[in-house]
N, C-alpha and C positions, 0 to 999 in steps of 0.2 A: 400478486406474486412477488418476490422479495429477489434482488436480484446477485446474483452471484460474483463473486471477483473471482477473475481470473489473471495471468500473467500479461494479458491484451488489456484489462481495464487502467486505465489512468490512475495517477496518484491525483488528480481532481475529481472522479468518478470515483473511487474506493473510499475517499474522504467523506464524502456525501452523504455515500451508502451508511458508511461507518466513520463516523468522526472520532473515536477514538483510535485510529490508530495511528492520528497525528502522534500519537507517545510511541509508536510499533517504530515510526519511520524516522522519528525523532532520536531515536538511540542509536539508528544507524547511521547517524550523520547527515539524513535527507530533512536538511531546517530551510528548505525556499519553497512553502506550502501558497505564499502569494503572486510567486514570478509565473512567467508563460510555461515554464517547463514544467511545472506539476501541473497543467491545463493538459496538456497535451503528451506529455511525456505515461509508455504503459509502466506495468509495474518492472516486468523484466527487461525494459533498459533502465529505467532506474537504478533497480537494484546493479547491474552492469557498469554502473557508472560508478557507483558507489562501492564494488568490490567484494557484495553480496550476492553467493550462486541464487538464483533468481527460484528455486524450487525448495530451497533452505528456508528464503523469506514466505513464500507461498505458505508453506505451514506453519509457521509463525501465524499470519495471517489467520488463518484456518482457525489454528489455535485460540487465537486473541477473541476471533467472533464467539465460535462457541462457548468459551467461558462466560465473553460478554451477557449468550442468551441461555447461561445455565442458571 
């Protein structure tokens, strides 16, 4: 079973899933994919932090996978 990102999944867990969207999170100015806080940190504080409404990025997201698997 393949498993879903959500707003709760980490930007360490979303990487994994999907490693490309180190380019998704990349553009938005989230480039510390090695420090503690993409371990731990979900998608929507990230995006929070970073000045992205957190439901903006999600479909981004969204986006990015399904092309990926088109």
């Amino acid at each position: 079973m393949e498993k879903k990102i959500t707003k709760d999944t980490t930007i360490g867990e979303a990487l994994q899933i999907e490693p490309g969207l180190v380019h998704l999170f990349s553009a938005i100015g989230m480039h510390c994919f090695g420090c503690h806080f993409s371990a731990n940190e979900t998608i929507e504080q990230a995006a929070g932090v970073h000045g992205v409404n957190p439901d903006d990025l999600m479909e981004d997201i969204e986006n990015f996978i399904e092309y990926q698997n088109s």
